[in-house]
C-alpha positions as CSV (number, residue, x, y, z in Angstrom):
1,X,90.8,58.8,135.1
2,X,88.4,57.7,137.9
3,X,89.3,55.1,140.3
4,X,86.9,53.4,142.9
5,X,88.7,51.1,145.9
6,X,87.2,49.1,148.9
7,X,88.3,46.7,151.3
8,X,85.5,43.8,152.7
9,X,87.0,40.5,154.1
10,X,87.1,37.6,156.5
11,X,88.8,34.4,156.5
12,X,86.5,32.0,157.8
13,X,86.5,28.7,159.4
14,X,83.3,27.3,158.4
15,X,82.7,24.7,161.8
16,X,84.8,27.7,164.3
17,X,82.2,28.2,167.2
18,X,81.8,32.3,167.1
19,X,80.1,33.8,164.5
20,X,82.0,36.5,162.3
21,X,79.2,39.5,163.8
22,X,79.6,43.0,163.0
23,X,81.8,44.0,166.3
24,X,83.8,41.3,164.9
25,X,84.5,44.4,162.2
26,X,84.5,47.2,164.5
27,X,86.8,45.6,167.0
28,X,89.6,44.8,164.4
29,X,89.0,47.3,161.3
30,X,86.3,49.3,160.1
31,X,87.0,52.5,158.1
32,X,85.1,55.0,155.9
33,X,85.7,58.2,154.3
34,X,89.3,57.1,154.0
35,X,90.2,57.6,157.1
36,X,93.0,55.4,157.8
37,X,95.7,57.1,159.7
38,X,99.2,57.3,159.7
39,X,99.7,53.4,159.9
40,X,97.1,51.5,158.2
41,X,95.7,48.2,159.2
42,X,97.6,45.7,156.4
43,X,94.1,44.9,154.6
44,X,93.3,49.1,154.5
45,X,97.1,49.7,153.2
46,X,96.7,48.8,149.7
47,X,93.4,51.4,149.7
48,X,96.6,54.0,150.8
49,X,99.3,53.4,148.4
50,X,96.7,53.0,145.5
51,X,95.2,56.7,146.4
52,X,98.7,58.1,146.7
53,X,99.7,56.4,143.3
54,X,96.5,57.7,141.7
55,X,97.0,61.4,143.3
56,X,100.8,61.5,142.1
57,X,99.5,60.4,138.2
58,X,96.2,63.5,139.0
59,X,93.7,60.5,139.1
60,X,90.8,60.6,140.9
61,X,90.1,58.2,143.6
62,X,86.7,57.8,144.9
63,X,86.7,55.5,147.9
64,X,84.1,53.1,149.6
65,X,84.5,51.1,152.8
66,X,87.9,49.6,154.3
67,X,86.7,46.4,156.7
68,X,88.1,43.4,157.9
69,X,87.0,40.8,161.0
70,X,89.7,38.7,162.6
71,X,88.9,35.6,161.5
72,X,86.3,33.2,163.0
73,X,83.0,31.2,162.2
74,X,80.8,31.8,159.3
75,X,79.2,35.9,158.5
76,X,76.1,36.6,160.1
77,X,74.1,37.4,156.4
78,X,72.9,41.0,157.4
79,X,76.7,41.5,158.4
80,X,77.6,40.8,155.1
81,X,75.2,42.1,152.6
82,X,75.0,45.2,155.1
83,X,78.4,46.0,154.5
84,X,78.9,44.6,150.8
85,X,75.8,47.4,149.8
86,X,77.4,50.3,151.9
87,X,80.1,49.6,149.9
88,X,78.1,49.3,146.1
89,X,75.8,51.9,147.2
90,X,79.3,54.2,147.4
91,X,80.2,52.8,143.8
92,X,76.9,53.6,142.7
93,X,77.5,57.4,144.0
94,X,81.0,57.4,142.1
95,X,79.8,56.6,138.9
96,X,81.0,56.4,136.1
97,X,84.5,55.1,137.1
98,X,87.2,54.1,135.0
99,X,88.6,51.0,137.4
100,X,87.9,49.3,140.5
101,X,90.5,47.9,143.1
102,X,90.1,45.6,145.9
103,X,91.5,44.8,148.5
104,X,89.8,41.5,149.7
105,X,90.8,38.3,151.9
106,X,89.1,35.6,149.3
107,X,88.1,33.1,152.2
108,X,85.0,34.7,153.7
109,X,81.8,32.5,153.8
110,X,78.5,34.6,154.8
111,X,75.2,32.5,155.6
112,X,73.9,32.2,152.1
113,X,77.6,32.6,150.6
114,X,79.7,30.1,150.3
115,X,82.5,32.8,148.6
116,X,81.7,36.5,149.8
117,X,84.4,38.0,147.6
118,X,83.1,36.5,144.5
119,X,79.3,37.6,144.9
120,X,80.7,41.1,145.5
121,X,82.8,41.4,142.7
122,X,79.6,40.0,141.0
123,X,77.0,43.2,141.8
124,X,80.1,45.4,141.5
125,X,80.3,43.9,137.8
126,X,76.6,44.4,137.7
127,X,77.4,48.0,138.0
128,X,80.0,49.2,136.2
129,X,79.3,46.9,133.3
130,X,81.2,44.7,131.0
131,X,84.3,46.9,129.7
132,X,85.3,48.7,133.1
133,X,88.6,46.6,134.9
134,X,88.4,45.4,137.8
135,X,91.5,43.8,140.2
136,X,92.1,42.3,143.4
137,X,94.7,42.0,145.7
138,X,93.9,38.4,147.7
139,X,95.4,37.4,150.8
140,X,97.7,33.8,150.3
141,X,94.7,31.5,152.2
142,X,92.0,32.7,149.6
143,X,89.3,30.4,148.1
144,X,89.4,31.0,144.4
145,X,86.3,30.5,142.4
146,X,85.3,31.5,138.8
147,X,82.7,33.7,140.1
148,X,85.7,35.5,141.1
149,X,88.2,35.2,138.6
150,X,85.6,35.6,136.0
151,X,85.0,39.6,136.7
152,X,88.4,40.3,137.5
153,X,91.3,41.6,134.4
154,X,94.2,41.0,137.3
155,X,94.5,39.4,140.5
156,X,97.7,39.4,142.7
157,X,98.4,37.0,145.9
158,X,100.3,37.2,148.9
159,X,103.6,35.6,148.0
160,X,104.8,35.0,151.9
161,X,103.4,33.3,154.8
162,X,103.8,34.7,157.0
163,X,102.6,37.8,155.2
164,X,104.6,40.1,155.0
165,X,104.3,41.7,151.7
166,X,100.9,43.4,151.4
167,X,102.1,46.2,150.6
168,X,104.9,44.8,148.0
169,X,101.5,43.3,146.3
170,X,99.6,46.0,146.6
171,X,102.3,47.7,144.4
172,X,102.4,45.3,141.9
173,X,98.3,44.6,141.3
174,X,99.0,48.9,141.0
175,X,101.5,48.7,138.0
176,X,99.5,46.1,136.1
177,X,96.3,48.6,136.3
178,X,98.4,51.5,135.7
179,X,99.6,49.4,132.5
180,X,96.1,48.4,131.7
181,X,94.6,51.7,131.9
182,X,96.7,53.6,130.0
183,X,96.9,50.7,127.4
184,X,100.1,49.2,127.9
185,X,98.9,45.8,128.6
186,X,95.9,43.4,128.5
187,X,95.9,41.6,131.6
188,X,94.9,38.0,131.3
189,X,94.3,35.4,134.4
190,X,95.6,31.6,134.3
191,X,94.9,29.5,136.8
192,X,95.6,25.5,137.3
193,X,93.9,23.3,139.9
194,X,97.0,21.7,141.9
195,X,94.1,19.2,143.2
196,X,96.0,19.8,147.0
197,X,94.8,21.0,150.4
198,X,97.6,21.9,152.7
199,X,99.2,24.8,154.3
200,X,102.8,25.7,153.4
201,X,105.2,27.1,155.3
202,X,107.5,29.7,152.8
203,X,110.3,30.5,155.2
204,X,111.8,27.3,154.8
205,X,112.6,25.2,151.9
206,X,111.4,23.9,149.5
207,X,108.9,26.7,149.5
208,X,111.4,29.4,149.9
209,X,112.6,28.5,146.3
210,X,109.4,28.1,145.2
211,X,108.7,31.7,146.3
212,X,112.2,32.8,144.8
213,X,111.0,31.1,141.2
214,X,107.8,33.1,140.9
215,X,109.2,36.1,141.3
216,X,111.8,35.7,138.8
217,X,109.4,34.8,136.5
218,X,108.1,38.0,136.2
219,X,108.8,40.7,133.9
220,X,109.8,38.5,131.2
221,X,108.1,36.4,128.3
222,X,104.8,38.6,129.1
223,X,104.3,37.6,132.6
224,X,103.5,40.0,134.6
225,X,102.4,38.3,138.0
226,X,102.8,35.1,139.4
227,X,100.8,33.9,142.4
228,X,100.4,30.5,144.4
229,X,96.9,31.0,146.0
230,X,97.5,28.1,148.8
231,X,93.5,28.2,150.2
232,X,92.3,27.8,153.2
233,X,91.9,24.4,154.7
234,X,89.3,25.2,157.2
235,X,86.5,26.7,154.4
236,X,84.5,24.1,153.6
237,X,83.3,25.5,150.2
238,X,83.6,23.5,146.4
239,X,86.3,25.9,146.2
240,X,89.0,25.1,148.5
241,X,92.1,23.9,147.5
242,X,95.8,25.3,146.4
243,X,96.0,26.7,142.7
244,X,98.6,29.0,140.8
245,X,97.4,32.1,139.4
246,X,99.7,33.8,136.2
247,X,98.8,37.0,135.0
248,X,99.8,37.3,131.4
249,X,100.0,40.8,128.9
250,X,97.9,39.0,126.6
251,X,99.7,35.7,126.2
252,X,96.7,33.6,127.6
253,X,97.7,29.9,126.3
254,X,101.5,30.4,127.7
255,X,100.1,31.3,131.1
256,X,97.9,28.6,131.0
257,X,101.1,26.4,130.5
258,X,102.8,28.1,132.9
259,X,100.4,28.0,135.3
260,X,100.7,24.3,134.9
261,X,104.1,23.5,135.0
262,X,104.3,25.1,137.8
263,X,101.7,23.5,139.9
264,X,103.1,20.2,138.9
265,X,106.1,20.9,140.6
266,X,104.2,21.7,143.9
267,X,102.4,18.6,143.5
268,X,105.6,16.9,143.0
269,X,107.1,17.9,146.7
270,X,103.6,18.2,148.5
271,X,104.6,15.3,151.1
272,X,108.1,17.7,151.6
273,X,106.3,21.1,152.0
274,X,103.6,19.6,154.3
275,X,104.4,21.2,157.9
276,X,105.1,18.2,160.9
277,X,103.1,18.8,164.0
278,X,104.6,17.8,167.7
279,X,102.1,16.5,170.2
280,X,101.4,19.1,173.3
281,X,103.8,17.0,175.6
282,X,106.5,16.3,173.3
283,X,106.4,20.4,172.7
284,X,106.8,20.9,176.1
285,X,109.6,18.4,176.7
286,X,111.3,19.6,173.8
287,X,111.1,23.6,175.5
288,X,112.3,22.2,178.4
289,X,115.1,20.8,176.7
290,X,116.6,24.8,175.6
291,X,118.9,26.1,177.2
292,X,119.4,29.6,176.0
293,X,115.9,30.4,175.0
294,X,113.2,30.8,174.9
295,X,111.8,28.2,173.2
296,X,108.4,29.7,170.8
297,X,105.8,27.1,170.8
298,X,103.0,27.9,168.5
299,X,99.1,27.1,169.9
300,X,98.0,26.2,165.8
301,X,95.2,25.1,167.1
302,X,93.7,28.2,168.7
303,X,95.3,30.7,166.4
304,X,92.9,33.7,166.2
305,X,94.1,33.7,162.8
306,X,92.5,31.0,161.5
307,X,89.5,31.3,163.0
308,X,90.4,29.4,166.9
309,X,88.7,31.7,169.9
310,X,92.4,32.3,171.2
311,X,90.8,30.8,174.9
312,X,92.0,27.5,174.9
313,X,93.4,26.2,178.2
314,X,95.7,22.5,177.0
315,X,98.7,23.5,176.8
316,X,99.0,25.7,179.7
317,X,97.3,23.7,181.9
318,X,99.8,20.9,181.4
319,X,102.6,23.3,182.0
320,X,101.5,24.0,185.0
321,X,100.7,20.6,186.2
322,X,104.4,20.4,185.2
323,X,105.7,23.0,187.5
324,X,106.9,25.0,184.8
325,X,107.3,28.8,185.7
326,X,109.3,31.4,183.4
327,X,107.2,31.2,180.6
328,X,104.8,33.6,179.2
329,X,101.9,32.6,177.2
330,X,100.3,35.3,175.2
331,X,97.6,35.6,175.2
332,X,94.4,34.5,176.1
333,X,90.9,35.7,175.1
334,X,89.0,36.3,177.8
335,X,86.2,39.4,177.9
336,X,85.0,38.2,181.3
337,X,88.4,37.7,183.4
338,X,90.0,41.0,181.6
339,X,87.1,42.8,183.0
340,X,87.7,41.7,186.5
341,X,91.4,42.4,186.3
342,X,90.4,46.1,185.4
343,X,88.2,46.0,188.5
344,X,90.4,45.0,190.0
345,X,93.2,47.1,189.7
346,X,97.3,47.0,189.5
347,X,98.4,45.4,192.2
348,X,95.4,43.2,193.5
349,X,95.5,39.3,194.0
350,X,92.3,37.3,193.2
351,X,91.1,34.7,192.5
352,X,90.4,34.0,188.5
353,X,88.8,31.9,186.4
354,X,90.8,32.2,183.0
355,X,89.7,31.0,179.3
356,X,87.6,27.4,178.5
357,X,84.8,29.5,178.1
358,X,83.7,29.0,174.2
359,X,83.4,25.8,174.3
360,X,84.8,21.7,174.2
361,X,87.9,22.7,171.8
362,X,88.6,25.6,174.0
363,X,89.4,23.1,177.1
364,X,88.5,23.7,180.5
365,X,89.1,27.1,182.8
366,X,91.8,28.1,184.3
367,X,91.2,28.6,188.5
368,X,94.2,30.6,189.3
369,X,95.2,33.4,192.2
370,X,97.0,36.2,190.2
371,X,98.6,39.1,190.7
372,X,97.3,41.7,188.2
373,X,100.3,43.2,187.1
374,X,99.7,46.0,184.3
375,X,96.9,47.1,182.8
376,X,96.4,48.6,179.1
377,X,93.2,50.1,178.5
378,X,92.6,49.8,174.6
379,X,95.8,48.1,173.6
380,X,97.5,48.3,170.0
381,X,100.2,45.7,169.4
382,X,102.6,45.6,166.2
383,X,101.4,43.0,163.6
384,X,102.7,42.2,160.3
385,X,104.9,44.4,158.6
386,X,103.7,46.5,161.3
387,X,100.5,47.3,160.7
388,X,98.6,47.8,164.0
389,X,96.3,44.8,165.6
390,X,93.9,45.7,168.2
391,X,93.8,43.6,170.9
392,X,91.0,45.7,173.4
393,X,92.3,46.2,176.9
394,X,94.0,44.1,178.0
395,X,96.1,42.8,181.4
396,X,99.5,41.1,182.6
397,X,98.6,38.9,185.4
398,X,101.3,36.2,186.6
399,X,100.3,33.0,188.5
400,X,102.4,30.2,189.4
401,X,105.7,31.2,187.3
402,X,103.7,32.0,184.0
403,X,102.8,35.0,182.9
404,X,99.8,35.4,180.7
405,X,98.4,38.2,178.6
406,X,94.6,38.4,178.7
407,X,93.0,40.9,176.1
408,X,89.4,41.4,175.3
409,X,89.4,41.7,171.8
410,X,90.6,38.8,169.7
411,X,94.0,38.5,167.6
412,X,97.0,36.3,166.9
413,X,100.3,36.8,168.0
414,X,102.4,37.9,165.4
415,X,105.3,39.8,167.3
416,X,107.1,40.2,170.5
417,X,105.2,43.3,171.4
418,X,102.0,41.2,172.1
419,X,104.3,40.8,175.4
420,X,106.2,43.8,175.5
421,X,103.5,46.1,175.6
422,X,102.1,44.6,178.7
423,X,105.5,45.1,180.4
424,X,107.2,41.6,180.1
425,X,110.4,40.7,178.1
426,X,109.5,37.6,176.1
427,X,113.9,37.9,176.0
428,X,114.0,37.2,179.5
429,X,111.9,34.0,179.0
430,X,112.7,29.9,178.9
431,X,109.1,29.6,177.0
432,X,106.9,31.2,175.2
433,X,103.9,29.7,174.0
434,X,102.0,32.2,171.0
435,X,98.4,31.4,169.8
436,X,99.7,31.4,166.0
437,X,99.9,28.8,163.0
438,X,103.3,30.7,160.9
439,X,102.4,34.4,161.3
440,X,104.4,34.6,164.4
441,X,107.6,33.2,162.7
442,X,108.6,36.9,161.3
443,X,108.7,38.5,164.7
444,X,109.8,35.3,167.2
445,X,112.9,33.8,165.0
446,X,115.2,36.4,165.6
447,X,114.8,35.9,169.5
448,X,113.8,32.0,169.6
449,X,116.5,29.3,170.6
450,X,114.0,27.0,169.0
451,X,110.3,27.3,167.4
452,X,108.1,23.9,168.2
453,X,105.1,24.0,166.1
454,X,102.3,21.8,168.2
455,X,99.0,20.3,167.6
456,X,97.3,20.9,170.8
457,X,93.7,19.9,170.9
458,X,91.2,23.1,169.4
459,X,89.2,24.0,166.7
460,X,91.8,23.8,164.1
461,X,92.4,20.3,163.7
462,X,96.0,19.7,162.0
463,X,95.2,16.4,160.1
464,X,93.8,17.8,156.5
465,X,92.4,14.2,155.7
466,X,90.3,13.9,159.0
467,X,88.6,17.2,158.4
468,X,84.9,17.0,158.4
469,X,84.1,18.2,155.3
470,X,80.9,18.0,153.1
471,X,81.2,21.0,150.3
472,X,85.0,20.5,149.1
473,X,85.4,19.0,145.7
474,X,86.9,15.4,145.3
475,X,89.3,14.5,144.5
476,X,91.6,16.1,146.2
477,X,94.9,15.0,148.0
478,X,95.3,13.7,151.0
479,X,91.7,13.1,151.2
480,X,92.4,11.4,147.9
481,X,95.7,9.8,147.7
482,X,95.7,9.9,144.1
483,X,93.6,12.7,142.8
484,X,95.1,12.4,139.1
485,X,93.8,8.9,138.6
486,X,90.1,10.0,138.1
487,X,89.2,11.8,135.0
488,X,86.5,13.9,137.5
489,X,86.6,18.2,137.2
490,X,87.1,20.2,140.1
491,X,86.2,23.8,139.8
492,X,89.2,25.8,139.8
């Protein structure tokens, strides 16, 4: 048995002001040959545990390219198809295979591709023809579109924002193939159109049953996977929206109805699973108001994550009109000022003109006298599950009571040790402010008095029904209060 695996993905924010380029790739992941290391990046991990299931059966595994940008604005289109054909051309040179696994994101938009994933899987099909599988392991924010679905035998979803259980996912998509392949199931997809755009929060209720009933759903009447593929707000592609995915050993018409019931009953509590946004001052009052702390407020609007620069200035800025000191804000994007503070040196005081730089949604600079406190040339922080997140070199400097991060390569903050390994205990703080939308929550609740999630001005605008779209099929709720009402199709 002959297996091919890659890894190619974005999520991307089709109005976010950078484009997704290729150092996009090569600053966050961008492996070949396998090469991955002792501790994968999460979206190169499920190309590791597949090899080393493969290797303990005496499969072969013939492996093509591992990549994935921090999200941002839409692909540059030699990006893309550079990097899709590096990776067909490998397939090519593996033929004939017996399977193909991915590992994919399923929210990328190229120039020219309004769903990256699916034209890939598409030429891959091309390729390997009609009978060979093919599977996917999506992340939770993925755009799922028939091009997609329609060349794929399995697919499996994050179950958790935030996510962490890519590799938990990773094992599963593996024992459906494994089944597949050595004919002990015929994976079929079903997939219902919840009609909703949203973001949902699983660590707290009602999501967290919601989560809790997919998974016991498994393993029995023929299902074999359950998924809730939530989309990705920002994408404006026909494809957006929230749908439930059940994967079925050959029991296509009870998936279908399972797929259903279930997304009824996520329509049914959409006003309760909807997060609630503060405004920037009232998250700021309501810090203040901590005693223990530190209070985590969460910057959703520059999250990194989603596709925000990570350079906007609002909230800080109105801190420290404030006169708040013992907070930490982590971090800030900024090439330009981190490069000064390297000149710089440990130790100096300057003068520095800090983030506002990418544009109106980004706010204005920063004109600050620091003290450079620690540098870290080519810095690795702890992400999810503790996969490693790159965030370039990066430098502690402190001005007026805060204490920011500044890094030259962009990420979210997902854990503590965005802070720690700069030098400064986030512990020891009365607030933290974090340039994440939910990933953040795994790492900062066990320290946080209190987590204030804020919409701040930025490029991620919070309001689902005052986004500017023009691609996104209609009806859809809350753009449409009542999508059920009109007898139009959506593609699913």
């Amino acid at each position: 048995m002959k297996i091919f695996t890659a890894c190619l993905g974005t999520e991307t924010h089709t109005d976010a002001p950078l484009p997704t380029d290729l150092a996009a790739f090569e600053s966050s992941h961008l492996v070949r040959n396998g090469a991955h290391g002792d501790n994968p990046h999460m979206f190169g991990a499920p190309l590791v545990i597949w090899r080393q299931h493969a290797k303990a059966k005496g499969w072969q595994v013939a492996e093509g390219l591992s990549a994935f940008a921090t999200p941002s604005g839409i692909v540059v289109r030699k990006v893309y198809e550079d990097l899709r054909n590096e990776i067909l051309d490998a397939l090519r040179a593996a033929m004939p295979v017996d399977a193909v696994m991915l590992s994919l994101h399923g929210a990328m938009v190229a120039d020219g591709y309004d769903n990256g994933e699916g034209d890939l899987v598409l030429e891959i099909r091309k390729i390997v023809g009609p009978k060979v599988p093919i599977a996917a392991e999506l992340d939770l924010h993925c755009h799922i579109a028939r091009a997609l679905i329609d060349n794929l035998v399995a697919v499996v979803i994050y179950k958790e924002y935030p996510h962490i259980d890519f590799r938990e996912r990773a094992e599963e998509l593996w024992q459906i193939m494994e089944a597949a392949l050595e004919g002990r199931a015929k994976p079929v997809i079903s997939i219902f159109d919840c009609r909703m755009v949203g973001l949902y929060h699983t660590t707290r209720q009602p999501m967290r049953g919601f989560v809790e009933l997919m998974t016991a759903l498994e393993g029995k009447d023929g299902v074999l996977s359950v998924s809730l593929g939530h989309g990705f707000p920002w994408g404006d592609v026909p494809e957006e929206g929230t749908r439930v995915v059940v994967v079925t050993d050959d029991r296509k018409a009870a998936g279908d109805v399972l797929a259903e019931k279930l997304g009824r009953e996520l329509w049914a509590m959409r006003d309760e699973i909807t997060p609630r946004y503060v405004d920037m001052e009232t998250a700021i009052t309501e810090a203040l108001s901590c005693k223990k702390g530190p209070a985590v407020i969460a910057d959703m609007a520059d999250n990194p994550g989603g596709g925000g620069p990570g350079d906007s200035t609002f909230i800080v800025k109105r801190m420290l009109e404030r006169g708040i000191g013992m907070a930490a804000v982590g971090g800030i994007w900024d090439p330009v000022a981190t490069g000064i503070c390297l000149g710089a040196g440990e130790g100096a005081r300057i003068p520095l003109r800090l983030g506002g730089k990418t544009g109106p949604t980004s706010g204005d600079p920063l004109d600050l006298e620091v003290e450079v406190k620690k540098i870290v040339r080519n810095a690795t922080v702890k992400g999810l599950g503790g996969a490693p997140r790159v965030i370039g070199d990066a430098c502690w400097v402190h001005a007026e009571g805060i204490d920011f991060v500044i890094h030259s390569a962009r990420s979210q903050n997902v854990t503590p040790d965005f802070f720690e390994k700069l030098g400064i205990d986030p512990k020891s703080k009365r607030i933290l402010v974090v340039k994440s939308m939910q990933h953040f929550h795994a790492g900062y609740a066990p320290i946080a008095e209190k987590i204030i999630y804020t919409a701040a001005p930025g490029t991620l605008i919070w309001d689902m029904a005052k986004l500017p779209y023009k691609k996104i099929a209609r009806p859809v709720w809350p753009i449409d209060a009542d999508p059920w009402a009109s007898n139009a199709e959506r593609p699913w």
